[in-house]
CHARMM-style PDB file with segment names, atoms N, HN, CA, C and O in Angstrom:
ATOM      1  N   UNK     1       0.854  -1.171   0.000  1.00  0.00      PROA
ATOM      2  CA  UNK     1       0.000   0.000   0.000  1.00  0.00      PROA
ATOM      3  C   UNK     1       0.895   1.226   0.000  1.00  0.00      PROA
ATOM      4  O   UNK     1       1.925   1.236   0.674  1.00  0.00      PROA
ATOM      5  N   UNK     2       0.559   2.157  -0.669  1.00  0.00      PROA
ATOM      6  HN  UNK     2      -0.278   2.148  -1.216  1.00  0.00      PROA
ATOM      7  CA  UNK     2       1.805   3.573  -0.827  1.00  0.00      PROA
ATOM      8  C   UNK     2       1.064   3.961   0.512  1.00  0.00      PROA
ATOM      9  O   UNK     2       0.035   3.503   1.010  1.00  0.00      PROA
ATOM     10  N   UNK     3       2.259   5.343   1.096  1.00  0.00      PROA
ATOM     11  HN  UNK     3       3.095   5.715   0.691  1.00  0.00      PROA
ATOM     12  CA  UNK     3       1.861   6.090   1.821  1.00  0.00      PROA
ATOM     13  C   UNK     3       0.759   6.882   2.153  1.00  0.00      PROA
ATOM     14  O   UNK     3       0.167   7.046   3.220  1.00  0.00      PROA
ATOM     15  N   UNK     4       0.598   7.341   1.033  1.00  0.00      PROA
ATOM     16  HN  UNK     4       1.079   7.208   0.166  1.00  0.00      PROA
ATOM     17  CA  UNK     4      -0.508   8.059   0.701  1.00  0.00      PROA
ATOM     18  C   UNK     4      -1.851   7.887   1.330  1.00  0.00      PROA
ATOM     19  O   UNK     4      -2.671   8.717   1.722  1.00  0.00      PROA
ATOM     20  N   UNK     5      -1.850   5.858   1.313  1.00  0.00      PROA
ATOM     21  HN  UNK     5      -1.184   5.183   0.994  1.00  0.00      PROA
ATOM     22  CA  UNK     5      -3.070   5.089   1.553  1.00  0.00      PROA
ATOM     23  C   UNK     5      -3.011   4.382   3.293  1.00  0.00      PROA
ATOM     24  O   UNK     5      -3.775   3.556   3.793  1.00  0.00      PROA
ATOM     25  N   UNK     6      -1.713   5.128   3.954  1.00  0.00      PROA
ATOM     26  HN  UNK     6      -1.092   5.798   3.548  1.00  0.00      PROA
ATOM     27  CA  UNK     6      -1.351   4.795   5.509  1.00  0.00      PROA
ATOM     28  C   UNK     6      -2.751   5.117   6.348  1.00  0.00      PROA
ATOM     29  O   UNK     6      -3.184   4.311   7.173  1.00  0.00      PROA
ATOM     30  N   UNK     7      -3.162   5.895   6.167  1.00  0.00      PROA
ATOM     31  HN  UNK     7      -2.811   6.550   5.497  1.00  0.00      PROA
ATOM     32  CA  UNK     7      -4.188   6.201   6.859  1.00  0.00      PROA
ATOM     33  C   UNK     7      -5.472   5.799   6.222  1.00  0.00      PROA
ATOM     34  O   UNK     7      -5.857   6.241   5.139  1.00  0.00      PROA
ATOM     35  N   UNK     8      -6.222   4.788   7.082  1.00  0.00      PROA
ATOM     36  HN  UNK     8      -5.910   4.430   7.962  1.00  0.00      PROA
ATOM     37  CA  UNK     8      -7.573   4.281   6.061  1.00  0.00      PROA
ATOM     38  C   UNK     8      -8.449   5.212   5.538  1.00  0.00      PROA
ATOM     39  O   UNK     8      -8.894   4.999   4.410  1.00  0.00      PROA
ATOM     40  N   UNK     9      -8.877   6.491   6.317  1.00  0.00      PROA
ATOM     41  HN  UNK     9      -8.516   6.664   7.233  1.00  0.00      PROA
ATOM     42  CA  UNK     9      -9.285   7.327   6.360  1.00  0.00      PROA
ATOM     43  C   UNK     9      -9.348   8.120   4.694  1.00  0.00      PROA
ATOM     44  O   UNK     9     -10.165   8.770   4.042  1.00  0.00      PROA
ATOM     45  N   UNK    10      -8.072   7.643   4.544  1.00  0.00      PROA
ATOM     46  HN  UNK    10      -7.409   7.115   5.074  1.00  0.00      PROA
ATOM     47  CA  UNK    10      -7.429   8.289   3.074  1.00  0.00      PROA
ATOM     48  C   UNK    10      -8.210   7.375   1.984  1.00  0.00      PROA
ATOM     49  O   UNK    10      -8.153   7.815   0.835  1.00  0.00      PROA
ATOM     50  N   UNK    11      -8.785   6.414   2.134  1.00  0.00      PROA
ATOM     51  HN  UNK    11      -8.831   6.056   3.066  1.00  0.00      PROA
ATOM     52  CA  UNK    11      -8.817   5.600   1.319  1.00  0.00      PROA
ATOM     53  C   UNK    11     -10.694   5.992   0.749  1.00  0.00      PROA
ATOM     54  O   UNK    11     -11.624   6.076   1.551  1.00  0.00      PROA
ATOM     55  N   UNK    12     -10.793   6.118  -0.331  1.00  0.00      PROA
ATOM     56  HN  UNK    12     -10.038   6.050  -0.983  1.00  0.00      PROA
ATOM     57  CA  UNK    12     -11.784   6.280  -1.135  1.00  0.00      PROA
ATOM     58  C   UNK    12     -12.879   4.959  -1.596  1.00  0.00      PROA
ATOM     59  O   UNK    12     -12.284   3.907  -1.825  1.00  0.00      PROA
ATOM     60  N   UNK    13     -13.901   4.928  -1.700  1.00  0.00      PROA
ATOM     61  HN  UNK    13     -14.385   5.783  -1.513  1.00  0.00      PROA
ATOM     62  CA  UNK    13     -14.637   3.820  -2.055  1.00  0.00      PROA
ATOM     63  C   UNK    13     -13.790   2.955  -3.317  1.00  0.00      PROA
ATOM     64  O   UNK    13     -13.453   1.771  -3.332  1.00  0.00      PROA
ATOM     65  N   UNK    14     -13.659   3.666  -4.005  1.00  0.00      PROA
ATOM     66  HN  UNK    14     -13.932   4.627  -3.994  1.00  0.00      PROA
ATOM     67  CA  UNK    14     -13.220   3.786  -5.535  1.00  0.00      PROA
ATOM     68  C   UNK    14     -11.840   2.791  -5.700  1.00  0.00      PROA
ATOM     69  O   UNK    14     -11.568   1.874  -6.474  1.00  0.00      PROA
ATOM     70  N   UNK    15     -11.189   3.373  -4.696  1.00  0.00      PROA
ATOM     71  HN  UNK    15     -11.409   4.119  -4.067  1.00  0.00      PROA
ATOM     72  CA  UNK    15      -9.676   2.917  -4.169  1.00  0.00      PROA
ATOM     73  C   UNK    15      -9.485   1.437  -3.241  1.00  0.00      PROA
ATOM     74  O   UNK    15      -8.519   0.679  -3.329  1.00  0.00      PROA
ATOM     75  N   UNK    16     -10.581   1.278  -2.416  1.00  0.00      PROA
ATOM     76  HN  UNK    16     -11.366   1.894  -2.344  1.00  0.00      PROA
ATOM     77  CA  UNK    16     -11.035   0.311  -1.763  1.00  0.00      PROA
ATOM     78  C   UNK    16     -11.590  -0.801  -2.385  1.00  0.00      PROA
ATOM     79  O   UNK    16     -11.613  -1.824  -1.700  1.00  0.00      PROA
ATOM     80  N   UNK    17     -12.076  -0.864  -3.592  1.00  0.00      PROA
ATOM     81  HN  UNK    17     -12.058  -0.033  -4.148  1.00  0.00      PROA
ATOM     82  CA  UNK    17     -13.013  -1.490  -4.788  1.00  0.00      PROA
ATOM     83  C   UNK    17     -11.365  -1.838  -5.415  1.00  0.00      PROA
ATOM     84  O   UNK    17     -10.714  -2.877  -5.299  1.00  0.00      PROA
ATOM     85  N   UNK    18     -11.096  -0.874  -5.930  1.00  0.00      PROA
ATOM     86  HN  UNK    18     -11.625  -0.030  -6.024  1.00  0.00      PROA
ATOM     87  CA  UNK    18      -9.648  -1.527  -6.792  1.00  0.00      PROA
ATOM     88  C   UNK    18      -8.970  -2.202  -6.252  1.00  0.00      PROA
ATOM     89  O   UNK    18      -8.428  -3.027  -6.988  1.00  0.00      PROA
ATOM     90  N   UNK    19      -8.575  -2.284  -4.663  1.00  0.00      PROA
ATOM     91  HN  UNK    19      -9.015  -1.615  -4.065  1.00  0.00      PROA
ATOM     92  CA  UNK    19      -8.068  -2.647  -3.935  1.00  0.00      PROA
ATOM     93  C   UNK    19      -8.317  -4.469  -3.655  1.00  0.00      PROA
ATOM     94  O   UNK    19      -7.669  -5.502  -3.494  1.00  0.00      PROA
ATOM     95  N   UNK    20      -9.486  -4.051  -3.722  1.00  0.00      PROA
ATOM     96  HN  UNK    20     -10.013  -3.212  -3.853  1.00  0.00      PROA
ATOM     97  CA  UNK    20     -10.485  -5.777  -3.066  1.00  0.00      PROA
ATOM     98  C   UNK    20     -10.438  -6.285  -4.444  1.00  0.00      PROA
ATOM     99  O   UNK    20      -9.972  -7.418  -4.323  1.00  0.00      PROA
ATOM    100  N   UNK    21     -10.707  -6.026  -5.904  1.00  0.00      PROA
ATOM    101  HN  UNK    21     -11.086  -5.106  -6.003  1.00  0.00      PROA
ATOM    102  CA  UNK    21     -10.973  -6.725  -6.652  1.00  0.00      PROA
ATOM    103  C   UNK    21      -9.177  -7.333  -6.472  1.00  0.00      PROA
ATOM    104  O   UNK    21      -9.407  -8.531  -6.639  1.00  0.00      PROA
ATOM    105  N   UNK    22      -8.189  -7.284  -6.330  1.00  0.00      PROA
ATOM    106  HN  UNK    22      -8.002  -6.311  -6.194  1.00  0.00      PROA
ATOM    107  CA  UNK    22      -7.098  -7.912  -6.192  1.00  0.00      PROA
ATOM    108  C   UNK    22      -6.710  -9.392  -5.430  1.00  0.00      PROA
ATOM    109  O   UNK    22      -5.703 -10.100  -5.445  1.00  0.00      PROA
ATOM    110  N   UNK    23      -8.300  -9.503  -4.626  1.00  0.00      PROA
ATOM    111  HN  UNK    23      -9.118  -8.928  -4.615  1.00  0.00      PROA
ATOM    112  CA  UNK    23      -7.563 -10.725  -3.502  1.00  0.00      PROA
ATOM    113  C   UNK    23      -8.737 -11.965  -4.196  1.00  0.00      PROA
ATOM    114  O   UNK    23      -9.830 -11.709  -4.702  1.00  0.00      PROA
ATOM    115  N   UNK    24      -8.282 -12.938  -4.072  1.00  0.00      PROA
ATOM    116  HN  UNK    24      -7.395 -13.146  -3.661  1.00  0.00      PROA
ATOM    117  CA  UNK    24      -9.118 -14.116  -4.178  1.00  0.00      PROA
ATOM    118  C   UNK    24     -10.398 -14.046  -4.012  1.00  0.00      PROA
ATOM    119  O   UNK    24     -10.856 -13.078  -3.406  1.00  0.00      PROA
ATOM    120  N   UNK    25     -11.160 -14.954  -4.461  1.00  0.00      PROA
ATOM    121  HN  UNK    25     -10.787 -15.741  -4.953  1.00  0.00      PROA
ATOM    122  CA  UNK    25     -12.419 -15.060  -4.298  1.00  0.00      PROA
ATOM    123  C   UNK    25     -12.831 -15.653  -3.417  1.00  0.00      PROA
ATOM    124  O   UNK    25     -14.024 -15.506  -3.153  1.00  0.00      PROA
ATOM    125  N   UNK    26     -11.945 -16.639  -2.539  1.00  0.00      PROA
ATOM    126  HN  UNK    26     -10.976 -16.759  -2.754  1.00  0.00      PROA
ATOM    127  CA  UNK    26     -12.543 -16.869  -0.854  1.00  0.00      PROA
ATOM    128  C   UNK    26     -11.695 -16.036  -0.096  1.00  0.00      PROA
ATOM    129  O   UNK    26     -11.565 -16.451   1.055  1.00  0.00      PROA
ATOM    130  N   UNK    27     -10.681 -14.350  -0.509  1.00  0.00      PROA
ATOM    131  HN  UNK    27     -10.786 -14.013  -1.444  1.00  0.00      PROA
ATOM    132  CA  UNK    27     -10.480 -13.462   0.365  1.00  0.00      PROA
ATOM    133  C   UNK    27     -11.209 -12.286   0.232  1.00  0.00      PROA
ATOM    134  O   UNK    27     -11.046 -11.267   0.904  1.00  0.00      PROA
ATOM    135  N   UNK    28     -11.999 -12.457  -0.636  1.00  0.00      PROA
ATOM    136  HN  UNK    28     -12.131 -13.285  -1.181  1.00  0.00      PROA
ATOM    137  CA  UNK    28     -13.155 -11.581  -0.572  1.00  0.00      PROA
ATOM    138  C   UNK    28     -14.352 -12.036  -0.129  1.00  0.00      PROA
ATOM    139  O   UNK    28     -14.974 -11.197   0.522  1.00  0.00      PROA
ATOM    140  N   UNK    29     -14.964 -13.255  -0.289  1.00  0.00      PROA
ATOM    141  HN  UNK    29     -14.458 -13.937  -0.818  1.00  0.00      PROA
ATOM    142  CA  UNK    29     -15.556 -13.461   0.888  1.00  0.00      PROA
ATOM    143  C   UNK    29     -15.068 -13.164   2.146  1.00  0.00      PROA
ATOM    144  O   UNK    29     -15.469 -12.119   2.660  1.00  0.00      PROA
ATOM    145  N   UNK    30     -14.432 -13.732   2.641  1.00  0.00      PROA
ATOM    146  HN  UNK    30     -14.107 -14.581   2.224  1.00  0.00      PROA
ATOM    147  CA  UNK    30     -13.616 -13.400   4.067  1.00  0.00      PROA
ATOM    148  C   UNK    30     -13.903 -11.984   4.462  1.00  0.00      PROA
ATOM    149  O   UNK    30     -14.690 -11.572   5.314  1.00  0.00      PROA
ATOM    150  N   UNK    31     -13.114 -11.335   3.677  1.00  0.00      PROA
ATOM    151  HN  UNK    31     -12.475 -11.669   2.984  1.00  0.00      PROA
ATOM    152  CA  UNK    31     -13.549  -9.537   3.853  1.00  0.00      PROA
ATOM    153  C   UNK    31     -14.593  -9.360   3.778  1.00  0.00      PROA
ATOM    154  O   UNK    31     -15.016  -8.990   4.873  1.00  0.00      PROA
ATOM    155  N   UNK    32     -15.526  -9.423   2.872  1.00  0.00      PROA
ATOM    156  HN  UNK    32     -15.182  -9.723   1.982  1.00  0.00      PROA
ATOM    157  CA  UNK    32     -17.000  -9.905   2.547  1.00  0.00      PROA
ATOM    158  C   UNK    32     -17.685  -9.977   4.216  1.00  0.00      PROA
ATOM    159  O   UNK    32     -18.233  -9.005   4.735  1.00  0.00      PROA
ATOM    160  N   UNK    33     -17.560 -10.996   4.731  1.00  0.00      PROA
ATOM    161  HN  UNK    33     -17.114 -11.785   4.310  1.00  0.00      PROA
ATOM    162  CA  UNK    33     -18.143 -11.523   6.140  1.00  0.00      PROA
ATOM    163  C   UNK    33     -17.829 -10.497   7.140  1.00  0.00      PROA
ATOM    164  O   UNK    33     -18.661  -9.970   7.878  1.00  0.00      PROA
ATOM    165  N   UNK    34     -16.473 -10.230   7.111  1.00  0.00      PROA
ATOM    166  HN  UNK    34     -15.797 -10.658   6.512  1.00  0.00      PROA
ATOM    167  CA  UNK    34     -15.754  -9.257   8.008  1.00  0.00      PROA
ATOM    168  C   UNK    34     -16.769  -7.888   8.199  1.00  0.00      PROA
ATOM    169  O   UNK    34     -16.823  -7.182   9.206  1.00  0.00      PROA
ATOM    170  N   UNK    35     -17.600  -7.711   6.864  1.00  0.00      PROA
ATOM    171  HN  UNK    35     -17.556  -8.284   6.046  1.00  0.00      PROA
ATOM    172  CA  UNK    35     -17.532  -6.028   7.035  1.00  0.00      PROA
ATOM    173  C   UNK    35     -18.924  -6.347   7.364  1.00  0.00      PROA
ATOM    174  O   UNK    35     -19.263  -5.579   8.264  1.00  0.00      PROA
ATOM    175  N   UNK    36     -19.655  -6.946   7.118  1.00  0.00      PROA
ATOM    176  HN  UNK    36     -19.379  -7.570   6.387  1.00  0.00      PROA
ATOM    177  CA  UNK    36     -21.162  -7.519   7.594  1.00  0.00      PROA
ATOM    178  C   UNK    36     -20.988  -7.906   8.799  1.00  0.00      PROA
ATOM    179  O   UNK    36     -21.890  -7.456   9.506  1.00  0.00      PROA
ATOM    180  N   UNK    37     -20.157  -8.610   9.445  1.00  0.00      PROA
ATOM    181  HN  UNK    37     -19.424  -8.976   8.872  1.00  0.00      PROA
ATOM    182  CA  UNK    37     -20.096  -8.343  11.018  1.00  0.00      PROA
ATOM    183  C   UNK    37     -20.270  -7.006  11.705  1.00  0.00      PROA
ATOM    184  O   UNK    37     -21.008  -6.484  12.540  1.00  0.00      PROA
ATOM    185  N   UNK    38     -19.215  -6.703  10.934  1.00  0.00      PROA
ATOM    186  HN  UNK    38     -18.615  -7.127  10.256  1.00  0.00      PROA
ATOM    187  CA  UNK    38     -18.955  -5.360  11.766  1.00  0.00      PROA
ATOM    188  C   UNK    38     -20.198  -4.216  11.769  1.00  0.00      PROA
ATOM    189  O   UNK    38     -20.472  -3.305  12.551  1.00  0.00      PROA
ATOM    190  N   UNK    39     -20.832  -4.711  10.496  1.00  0.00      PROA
ATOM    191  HN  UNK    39     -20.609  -5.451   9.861  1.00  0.00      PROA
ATOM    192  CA  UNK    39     -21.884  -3.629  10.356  1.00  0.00      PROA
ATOM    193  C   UNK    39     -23.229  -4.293  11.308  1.00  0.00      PROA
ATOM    194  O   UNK    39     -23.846  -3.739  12.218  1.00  0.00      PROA
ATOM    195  N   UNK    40     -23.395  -5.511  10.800  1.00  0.00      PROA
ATOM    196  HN  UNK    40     -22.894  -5.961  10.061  1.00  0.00      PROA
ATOM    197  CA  UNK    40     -24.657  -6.079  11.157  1.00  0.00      PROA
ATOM    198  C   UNK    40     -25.240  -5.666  12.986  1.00  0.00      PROA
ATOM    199  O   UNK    40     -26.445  -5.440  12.882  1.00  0.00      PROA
ATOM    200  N   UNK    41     -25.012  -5.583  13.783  1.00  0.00      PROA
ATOM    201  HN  UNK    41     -24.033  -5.767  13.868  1.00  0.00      PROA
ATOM    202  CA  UNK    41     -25.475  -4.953  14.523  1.00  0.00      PROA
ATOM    203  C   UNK    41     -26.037  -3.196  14.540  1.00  0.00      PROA
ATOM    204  O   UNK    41     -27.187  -2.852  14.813  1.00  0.00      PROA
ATOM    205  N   UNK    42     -25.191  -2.501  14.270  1.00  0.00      PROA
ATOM    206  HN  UNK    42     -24.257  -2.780  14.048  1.00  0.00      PROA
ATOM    207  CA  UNK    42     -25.917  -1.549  13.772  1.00  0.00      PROA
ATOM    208  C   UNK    42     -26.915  -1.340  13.251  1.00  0.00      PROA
ATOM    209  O   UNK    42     -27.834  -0.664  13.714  1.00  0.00      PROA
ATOM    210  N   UNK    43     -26.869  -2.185  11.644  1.00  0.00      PROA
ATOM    211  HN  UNK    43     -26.123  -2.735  11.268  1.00  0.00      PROA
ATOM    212  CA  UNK    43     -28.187  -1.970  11.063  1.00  0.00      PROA
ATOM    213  C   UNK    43     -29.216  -2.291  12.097  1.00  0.00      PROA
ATOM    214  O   UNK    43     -30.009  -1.450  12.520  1.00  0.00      PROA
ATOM    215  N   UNK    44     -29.166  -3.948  12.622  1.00  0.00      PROA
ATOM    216  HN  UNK    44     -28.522  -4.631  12.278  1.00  0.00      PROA
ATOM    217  CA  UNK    44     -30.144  -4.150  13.385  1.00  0.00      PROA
ATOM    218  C   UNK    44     -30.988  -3.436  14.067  1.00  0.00      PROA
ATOM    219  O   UNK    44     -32.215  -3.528  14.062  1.00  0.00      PROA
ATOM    220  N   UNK    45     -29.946  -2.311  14.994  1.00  0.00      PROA
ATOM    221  HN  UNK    45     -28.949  -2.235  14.998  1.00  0.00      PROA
ATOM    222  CA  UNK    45     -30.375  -1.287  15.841  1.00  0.00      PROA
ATOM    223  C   UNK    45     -31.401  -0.456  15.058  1.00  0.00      PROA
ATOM    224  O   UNK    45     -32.504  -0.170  15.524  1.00  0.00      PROA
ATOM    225  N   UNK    46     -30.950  -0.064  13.772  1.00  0.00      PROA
ATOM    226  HN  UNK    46     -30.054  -0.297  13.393  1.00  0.00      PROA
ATOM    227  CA  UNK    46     -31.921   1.176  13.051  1.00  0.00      PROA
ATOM    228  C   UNK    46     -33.344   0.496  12.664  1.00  0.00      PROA
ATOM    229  O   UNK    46     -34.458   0.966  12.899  1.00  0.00      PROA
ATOM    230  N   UNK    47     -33.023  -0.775  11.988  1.00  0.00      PROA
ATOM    231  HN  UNK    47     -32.119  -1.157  11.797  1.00  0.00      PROA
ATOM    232  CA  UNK    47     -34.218  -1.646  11.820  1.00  0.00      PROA
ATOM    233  C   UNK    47     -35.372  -1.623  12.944  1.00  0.00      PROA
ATOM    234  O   UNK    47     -36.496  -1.132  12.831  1.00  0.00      PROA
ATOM    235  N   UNK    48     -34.668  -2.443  14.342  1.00  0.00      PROA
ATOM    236  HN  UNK    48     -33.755  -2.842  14.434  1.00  0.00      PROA
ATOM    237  CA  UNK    48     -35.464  -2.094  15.411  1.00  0.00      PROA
ATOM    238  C   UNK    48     -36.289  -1.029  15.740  1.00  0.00      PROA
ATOM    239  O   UNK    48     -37.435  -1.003  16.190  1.00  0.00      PROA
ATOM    240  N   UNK    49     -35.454  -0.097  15.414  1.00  0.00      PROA
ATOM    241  HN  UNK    49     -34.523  -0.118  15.048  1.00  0.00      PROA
ATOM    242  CA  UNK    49     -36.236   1.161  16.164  1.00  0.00      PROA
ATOM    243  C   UNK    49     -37.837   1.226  15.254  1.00  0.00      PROA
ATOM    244  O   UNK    49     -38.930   1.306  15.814  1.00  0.00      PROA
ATOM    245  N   UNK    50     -37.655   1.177  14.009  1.00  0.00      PROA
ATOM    246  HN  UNK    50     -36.767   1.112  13.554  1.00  0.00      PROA
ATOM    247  CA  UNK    50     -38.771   1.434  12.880  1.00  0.00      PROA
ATOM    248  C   UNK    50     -40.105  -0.054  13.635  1.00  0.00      PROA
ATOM    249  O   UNK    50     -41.296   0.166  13.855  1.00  0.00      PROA
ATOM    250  N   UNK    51     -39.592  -1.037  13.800  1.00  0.00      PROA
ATOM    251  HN  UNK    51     -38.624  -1.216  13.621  1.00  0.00      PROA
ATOM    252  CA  UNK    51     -40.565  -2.257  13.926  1.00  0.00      PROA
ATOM    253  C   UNK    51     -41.149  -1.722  15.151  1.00  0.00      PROA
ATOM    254  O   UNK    51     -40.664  -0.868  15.894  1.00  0.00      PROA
ATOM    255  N   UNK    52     -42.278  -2.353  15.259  1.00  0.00      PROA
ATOM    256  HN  UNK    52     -42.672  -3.046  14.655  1.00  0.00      PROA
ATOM    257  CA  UNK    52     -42.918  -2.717  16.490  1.00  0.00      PROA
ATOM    258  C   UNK    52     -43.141  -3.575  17.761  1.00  0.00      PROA
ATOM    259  O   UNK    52     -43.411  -4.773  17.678  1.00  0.00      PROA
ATOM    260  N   UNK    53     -43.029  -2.977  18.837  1.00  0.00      PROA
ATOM    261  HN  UNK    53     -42.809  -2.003  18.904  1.00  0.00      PROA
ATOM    262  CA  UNK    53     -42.948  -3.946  19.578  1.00  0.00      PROA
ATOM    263  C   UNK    53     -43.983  -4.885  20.698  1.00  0.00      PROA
ATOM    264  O   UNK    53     -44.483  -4.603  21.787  1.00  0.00      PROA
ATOM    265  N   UNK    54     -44.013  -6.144  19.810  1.00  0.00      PROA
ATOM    266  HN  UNK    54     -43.607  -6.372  18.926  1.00  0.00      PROA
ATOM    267  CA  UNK    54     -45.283  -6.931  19.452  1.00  0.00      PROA
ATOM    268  C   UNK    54     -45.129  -7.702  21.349  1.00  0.00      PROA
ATOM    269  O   UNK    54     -44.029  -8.208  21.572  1.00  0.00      PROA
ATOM    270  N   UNK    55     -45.744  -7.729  22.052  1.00  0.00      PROA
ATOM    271  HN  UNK    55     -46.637  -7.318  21.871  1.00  0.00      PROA
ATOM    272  CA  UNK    55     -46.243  -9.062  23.233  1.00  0.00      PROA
ATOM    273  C   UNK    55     -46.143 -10.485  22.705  1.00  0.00      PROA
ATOM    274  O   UNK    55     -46.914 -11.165  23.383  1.00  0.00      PROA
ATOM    275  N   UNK    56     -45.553 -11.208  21.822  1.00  0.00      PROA
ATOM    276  HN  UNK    56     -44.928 -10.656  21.271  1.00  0.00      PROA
ATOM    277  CA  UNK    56     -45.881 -12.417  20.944  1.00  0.00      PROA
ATOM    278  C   UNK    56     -44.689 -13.539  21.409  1.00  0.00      PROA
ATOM    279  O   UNK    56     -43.468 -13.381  21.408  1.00  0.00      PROA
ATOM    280  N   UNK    57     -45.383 -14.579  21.757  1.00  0.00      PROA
ATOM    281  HN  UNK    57     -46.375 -14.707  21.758  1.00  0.00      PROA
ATOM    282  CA  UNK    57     -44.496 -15.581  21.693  1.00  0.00      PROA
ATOM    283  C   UNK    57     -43.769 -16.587  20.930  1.00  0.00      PROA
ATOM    284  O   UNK    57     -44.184 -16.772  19.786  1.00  0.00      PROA
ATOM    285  N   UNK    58     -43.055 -17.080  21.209  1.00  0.00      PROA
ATOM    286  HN  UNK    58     -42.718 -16.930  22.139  1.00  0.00      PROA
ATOM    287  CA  UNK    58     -42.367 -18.263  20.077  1.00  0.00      PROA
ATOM    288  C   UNK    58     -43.498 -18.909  19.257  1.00  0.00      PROA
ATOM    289  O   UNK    58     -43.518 -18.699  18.045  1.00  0.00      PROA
ATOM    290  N   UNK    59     -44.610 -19.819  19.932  1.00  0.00      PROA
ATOM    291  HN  UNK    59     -44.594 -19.990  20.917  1.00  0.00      PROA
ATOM    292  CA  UNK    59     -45.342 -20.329  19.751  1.00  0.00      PROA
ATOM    293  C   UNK    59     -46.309 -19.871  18.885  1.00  0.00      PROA
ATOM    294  O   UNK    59     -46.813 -20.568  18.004  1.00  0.00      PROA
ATOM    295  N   UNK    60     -46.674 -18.342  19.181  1.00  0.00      PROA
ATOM    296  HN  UNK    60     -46.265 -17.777  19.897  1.00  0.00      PROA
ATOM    297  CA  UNK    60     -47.180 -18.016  18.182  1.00  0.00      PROA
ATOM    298  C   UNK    60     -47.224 -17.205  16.897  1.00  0.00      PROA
ATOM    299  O   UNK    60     -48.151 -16.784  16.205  1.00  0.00      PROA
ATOM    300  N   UNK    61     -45.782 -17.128  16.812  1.00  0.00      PROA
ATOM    301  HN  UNK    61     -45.029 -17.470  17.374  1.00  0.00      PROA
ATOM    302  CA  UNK    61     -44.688 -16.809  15.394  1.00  0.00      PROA
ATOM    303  C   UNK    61     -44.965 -18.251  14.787  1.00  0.00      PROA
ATOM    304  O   UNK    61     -45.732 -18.283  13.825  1.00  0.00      PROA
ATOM    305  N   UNK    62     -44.498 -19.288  15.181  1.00  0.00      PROA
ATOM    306  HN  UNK    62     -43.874 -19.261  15.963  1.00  0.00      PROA
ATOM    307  CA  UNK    62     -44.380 -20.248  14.362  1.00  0.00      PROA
ATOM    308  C   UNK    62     -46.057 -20.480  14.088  1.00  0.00      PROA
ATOM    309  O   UNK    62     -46.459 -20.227  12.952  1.00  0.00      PROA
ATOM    310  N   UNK    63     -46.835 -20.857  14.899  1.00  0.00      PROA
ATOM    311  HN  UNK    63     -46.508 -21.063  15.822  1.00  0.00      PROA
ATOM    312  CA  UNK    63     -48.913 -20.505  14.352  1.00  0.00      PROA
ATOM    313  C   UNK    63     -48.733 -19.858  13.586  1.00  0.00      PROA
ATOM    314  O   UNK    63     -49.196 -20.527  12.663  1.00  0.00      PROA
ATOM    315  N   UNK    64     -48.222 -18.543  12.930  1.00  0.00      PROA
ATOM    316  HN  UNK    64     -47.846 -17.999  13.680  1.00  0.00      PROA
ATOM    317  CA  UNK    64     -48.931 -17.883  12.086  1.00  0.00      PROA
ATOM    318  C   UNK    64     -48.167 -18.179  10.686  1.00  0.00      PROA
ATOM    319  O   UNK    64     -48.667 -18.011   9.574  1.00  0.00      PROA
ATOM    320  N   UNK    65     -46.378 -18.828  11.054  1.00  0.00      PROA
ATOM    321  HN  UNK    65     -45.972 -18.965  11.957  1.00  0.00      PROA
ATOM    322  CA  UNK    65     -46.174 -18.953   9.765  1.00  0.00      PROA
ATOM    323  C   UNK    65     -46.776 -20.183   9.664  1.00  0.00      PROA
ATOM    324  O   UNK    65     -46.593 -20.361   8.460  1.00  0.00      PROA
ATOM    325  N   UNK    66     -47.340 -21.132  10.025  1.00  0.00      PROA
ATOM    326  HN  UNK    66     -47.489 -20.988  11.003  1.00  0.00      PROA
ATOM    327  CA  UNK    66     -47.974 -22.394   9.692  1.00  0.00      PROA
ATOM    328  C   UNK    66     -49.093 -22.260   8.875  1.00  0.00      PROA
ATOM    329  O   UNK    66     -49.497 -22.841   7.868  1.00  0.00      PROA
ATOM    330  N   UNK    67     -49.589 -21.107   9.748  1.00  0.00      PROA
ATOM    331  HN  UNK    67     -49.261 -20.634  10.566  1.00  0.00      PROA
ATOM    332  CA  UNK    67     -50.998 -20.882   8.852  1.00  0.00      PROA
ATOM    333  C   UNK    67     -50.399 -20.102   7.400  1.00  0.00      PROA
ATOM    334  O   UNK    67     -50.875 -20.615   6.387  1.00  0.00      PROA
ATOM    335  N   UNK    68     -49.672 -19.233   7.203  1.00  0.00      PROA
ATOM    336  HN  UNK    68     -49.285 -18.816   8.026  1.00  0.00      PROA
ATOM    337  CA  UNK    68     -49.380 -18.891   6.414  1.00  0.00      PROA
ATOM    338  C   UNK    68     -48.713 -19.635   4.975  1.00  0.00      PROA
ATOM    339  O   UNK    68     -48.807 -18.938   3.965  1.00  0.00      PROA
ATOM    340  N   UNK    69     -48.134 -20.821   4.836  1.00  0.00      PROA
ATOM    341  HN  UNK    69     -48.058 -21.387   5.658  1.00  0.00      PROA
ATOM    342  CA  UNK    69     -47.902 -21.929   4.624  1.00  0.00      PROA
ATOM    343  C   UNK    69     -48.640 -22.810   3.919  1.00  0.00      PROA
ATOM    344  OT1 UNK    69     -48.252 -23.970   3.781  1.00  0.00      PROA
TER     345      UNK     69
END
């Protein structure tokens, strides 16, 4: 990586894309997984906030996809 690119901060979508298309296709998965970790809670959080929050039990999640089915 040049200097330039020492600081991630520095690094551009664009640059990051050129970057990744360079590694294998199970090291881009890998990275792939990596950044969905890292994100996946977050989203969750924003998701949450929008849903509702239902009184419902296990039991009757699975009833309704049965019926649904």
């Amino acid at each position: 990586m040049s200097a330039e690119l020492s600081n991630p901060q520095d690094l551009t979508i664009a640059q990051f894309l050129a970057l990744f298309s360079r590694f294998s296709r199970t090291e881009q998965e890998q990275i792939a997984r990596t950044i969905w970790e890292k994100t996946f809670a977050a989203q969750w959080r924003l998701l949450d906030k929008e849903l509702p929050n239902l009184d419902i039990s296990e039991e009757e999640i699975l009833e309704e996809l049965r019926a649904v089915r």
